[in-house]
C-alpha positions as CSV (number, residue, x, y, z in Angstrom):
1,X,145.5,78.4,-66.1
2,X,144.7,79.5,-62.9
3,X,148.7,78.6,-61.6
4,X,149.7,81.2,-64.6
5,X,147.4,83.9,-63.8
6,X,148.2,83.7,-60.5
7,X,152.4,83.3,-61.3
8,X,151.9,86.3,-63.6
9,X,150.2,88.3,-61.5
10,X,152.6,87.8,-58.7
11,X,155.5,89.1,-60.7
12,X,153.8,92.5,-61.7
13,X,153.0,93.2,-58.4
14,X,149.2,92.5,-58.0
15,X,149.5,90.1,-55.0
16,X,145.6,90.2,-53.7
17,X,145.0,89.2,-57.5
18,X,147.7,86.6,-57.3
19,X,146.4,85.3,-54.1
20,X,143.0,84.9,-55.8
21,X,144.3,82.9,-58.0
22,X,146.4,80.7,-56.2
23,X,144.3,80.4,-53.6
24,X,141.9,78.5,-56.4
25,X,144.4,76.4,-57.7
26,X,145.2,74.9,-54.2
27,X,141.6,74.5,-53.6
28,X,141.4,72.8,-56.9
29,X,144.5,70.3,-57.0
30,X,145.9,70.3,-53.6
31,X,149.3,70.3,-54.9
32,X,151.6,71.2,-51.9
33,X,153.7,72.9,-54.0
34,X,151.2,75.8,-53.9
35,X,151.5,76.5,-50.2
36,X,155.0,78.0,-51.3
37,X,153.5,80.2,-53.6
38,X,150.6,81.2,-51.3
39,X,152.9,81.6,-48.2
40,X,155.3,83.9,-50.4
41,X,151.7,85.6,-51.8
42,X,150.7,86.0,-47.9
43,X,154.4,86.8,-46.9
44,X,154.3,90.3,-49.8
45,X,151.1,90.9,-48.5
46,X,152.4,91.3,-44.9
47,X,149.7,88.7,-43.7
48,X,152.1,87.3,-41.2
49,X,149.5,84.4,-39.7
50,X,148.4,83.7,-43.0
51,X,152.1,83.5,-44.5
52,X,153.0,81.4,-41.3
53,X,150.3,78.8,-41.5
54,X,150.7,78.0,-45.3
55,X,154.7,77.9,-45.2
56,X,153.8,75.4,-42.2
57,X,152.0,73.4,-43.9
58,X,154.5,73.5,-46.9
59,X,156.9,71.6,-44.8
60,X,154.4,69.3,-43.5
61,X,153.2,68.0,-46.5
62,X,156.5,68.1,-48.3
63,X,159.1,67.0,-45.8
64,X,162.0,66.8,-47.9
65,X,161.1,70.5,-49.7
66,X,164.8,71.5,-51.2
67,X,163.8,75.2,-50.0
68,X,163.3,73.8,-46.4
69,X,166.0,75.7,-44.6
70,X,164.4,79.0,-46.5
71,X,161.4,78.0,-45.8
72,X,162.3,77.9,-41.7
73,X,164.1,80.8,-41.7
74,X,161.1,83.0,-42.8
75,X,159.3,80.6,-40.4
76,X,160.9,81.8,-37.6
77,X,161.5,85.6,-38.4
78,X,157.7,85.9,-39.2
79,X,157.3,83.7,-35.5
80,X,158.9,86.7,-34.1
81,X,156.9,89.1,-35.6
82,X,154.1,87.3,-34.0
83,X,155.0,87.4,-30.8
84,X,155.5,91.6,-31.5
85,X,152.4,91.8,-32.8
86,X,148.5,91.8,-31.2
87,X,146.1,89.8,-31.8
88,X,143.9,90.5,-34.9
89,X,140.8,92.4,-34.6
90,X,137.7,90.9,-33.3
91,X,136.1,88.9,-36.7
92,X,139.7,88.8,-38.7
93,X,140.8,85.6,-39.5
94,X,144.4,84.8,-38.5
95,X,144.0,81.5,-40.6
96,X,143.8,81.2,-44.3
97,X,140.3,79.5,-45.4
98,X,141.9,76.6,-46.6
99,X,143.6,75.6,-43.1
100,X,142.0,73.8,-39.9
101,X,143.7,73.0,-37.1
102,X,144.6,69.4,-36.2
103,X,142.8,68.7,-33.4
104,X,144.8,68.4,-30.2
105,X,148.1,69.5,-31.4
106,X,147.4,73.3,-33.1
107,X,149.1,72.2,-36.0
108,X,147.5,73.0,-39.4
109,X,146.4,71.1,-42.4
110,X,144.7,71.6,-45.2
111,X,140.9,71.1,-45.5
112,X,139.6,68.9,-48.0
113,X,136.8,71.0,-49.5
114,X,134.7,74.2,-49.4
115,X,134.0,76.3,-46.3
Protein backbone atom coordinates (compact mmCIF):
# COMPACT_ATOMS: atom_id res chain seq x y z
CA UNK A 1 0.00 0.00 0.00
CA UNK A 2 2.57 2.24 0.94
CA UNK A 3 4.73 1.25 -2.60
CA UNK A 4 1.36 2.49 -4.41
CA UNK A 5 0.75 5.66 -2.66
CA UNK A 6 4.06 6.48 -2.93
CA UNK A 7 4.31 5.22 -7.07
CA UNK A 8 1.12 7.28 -7.46
CA UNK A 9 2.09 10.14 -5.97
CA UNK A 10 5.31 10.23 -7.86
CA UNK A 11 3.55 10.37 -11.19
CA UNK A 12 1.26 13.41 -10.34
CA UNK A 13 3.94 15.35 -9.24
CA UNK A 14 3.76 15.36 -5.40
CA UNK A 15 7.46 14.11 -4.85
CA UNK A 16 7.80 15.24 -0.86
CA UNK A 17 4.51 13.13 -0.55
CA UNK A 18 5.98 10.37 -2.65
CA UNK A 19 9.18 10.43 -0.68
CA UNK A 20 7.09 9.95 2.45
CA UNK A 21 5.90 7.14 1.32
CA UNK A 22 8.70 5.43 -0.01
CA UNK A 23 10.74 6.41 2.37
CA UNK A 24 8.35 3.96 4.71
CA UNK A 25 8.20 1.25 2.53
CA UNK A 26 12.13 0.90 2.54
CA UNK A 27 12.13 1.34 6.23
CA UNK A 28 9.58 -1.39 6.33
CA UNK A 29 10.85 -4.16 3.79
CA UNK A 30 14.26 -3.27 2.83
CA UNK A 31 13.67 -4.16 -0.61
CA UNK A 32 16.70 -2.59 -2.65
CA UNK A 33 14.58 -2.08 -5.31
CA UNK A 34 13.29 1.04 -3.47
CA UNK A 35 16.54 2.93 -3.35
CA UNK A 36 15.77 3.36 -7.24
CA UNK A 37 12.56 4.85 -6.47
CA UNK A 38 13.88 6.94 -3.61
CA UNK A 39 17.05 8.09 -5.47
CA UNK A 40 14.77 9.13 -8.61
CA UNK A 41 12.20 10.74 -5.67
CA UNK A 42 15.52 12.56 -4.23
CA UNK A 43 16.95 13.12 -7.82
CA UNK A 44 13.09 15.43 -8.86
CA UNK A 45 13.49 16.85 -5.66
CA UNK A 46 17.01 18.32 -6.56
CA UNK A 47 18.45 16.66 -3.27
CA UNK A 48 21.60 15.90 -4.96
CA UNK A 49 23.43 14.12 -1.68
CA UNK A 50 20.38 12.46 -0.91
CA UNK A 51 19.76 11.23 -4.64
CA UNK A 52 23.54 10.31 -4.65
CA UNK A 53 23.66 8.15 -1.54
CA UNK A 54 20.45 6.11 -2.31
CA UNK A 55 21.33 5.46 -6.10
CA UNK A 56 24.77 4.26 -4.34
CA UNK A 57 23.47 2.11 -2.46
CA UNK A 58 21.10 0.83 -5.22
CA UNK A 59 24.15 -0.58 -6.91
CA UNK A 60 25.64 -1.87 -3.86
CA UNK A 61 22.98 -3.95 -2.82
CA UNK A 62 21.94 -4.93 -6.31
CA UNK A 63 25.09 -5.49 -8.28
CA UNK A 64 23.74 -6.82 -11.34
CA UNK A 65 20.71 -3.94 -11.41
CA UNK A 66 19.76 -4.04 -15.40
CA UNK A 67 19.48 -0.08 -15.00
CA UNK A 68 23.17 -0.07 -13.83
CA UNK A 69 24.80 1.99 -16.54
CA UNK A 70 21.64 4.51 -15.97
CA UNK A 71 22.09 4.31 -12.74
CA UNK A 72 26.06 5.48 -13.03
CA UNK A 73 25.47 7.94 -15.39
CA UNK A 74 23.22 10.02 -13.09
CA UNK A 75 25.85 8.97 -10.47
CA UNK A 76 28.35 10.74 -11.90
CA UNK A 77 26.51 13.92 -13.39
CA UNK A 78 24.97 14.43 -9.89
CA UNK A 79 29.09 13.75 -8.54
CA UNK A 80 29.68 16.74 -10.56
CA UNK A 81 27.13 18.78 -9.26
CA UNK A 82 28.65 18.06 -5.95
CA UNK A 83 31.83 19.17 -6.49
CA UNK A 84 29.98 22.73 -7.91
CA UNK A 85 28.06 22.92 -5.08
CA UNK A 86 28.79 24.04 -1.12
CA UNK A 87 28.41 22.35 1.52
CA UNK A 88 24.94 22.24 3.14
CA UNK A 89 23.98 24.56 5.82
CA UNK A 90 25.12 24.11 9.32
CA UNK A 91 22.30 21.27 10.82
CA UNK A 92 21.05 20.02 7.11
CA UNK A 93 21.62 16.61 6.53
CA UNK A 94 23.41 15.63 3.37
CA UNK A 95 22.48 11.97 4.18
CA UNK A 96 19.10 10.39 3.91
CA UNK A 97 17.95 9.01 7.54
CA UNK A 98 18.01 5.61 6.38
CA UNK A 99 21.94 5.71 5.43
CA UNK A 100 25.17 5.36 7.74
CA UNK A 101 28.33 5.34 6.65
CA UNK A 102 30.50 2.14 6.60
CA UNK A 103 32.99 2.77 8.81
CA UNK A 104 36.39 3.26 7.41
CA UNK A 105 35.60 3.39 3.75
CA UNK A 106 32.71 6.44 3.47
CA UNK A 107 30.64 4.11 1.72
CA UNK A 108 26.94 3.96 2.65
CA UNK A 109 24.52 1.35 3.68
CA UNK A 110 21.46 1.10 4.90
CA UNK A 111 20.60 1.06 8.61
CA UNK A 112 18.73 -1.66 9.96
CA UNK A 113 16.16 0.20 12.10
CA UNK A 114 14.80 3.48 13.46
CA UNK A 115 16.86 6.56 14.20
Amino acid sequence: ALYTAGQAAFHEGRYENALEYLTRSYELSRRPALLFNLGTTYDRLRRDAEALAAFQQYLHDVPEAENRLEVEARIAVLREAAARSTPPPAGVRATPPWASPWPGTGRLKARRGPG
